[in-house]
N, C-alpha and C positions, 0 to 999 in steps of 0.2 A: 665455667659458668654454672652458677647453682640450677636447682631445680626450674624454680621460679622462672627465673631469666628464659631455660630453654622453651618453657610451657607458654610464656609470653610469646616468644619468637616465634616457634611451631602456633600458636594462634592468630596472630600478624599473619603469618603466610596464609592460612587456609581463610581466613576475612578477606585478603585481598584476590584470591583466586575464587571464591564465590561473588566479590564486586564485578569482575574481569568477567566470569559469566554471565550476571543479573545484565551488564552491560551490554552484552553480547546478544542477550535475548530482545532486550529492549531495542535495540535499532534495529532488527527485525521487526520486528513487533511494529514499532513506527513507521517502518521502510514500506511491511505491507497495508497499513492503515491507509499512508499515503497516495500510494497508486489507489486505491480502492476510492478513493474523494475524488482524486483526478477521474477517476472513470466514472462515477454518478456524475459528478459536476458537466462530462459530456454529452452524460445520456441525459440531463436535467436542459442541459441547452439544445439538446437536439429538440425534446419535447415542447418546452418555449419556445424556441425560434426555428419551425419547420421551415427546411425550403419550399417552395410554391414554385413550381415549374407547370406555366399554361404552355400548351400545344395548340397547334393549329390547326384546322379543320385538314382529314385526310393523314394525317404524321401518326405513326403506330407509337402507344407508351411505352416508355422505357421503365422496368422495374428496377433501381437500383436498393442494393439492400446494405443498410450501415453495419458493420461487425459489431457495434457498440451493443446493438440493441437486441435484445433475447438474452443477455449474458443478468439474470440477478439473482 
């Protein structure tokens, strides 16, 4: 194979082994974008749609605490 040919080849290879990385980053990159929307998008409906739990006269409150929330 001349020169040319091998210089081609050996550049073919090393384009496609930088795509296979930039790939690699990237659905990380997305992977953790996405959990991070799932978890606003929680902590956004928790803030919207609180529960409301009334008690009754005499019953002690109960403190429950969401993991969601303190995490920004």
């Amino acid at each position: 194979m001349s020169q040319t040919g091998d210089l081609r080849v050996l550049v073919r290879r090393r384009l496609a082994a930088a795509a296979e990385e930039i790939c690699g980053v990237l659905d990380l990159t997305v992977g953790g974008l996405e959990e991070e929307v799932r978890r606003q998008r929680r902590l956004l409906d928790t803030l919207l749609n609180p529960e409301i739990r009334l008690q009754r006269a005499g019953e002690h409150p109960r403190i429950e605490l969401r993991p969601e929330i303190g995490h920004f």
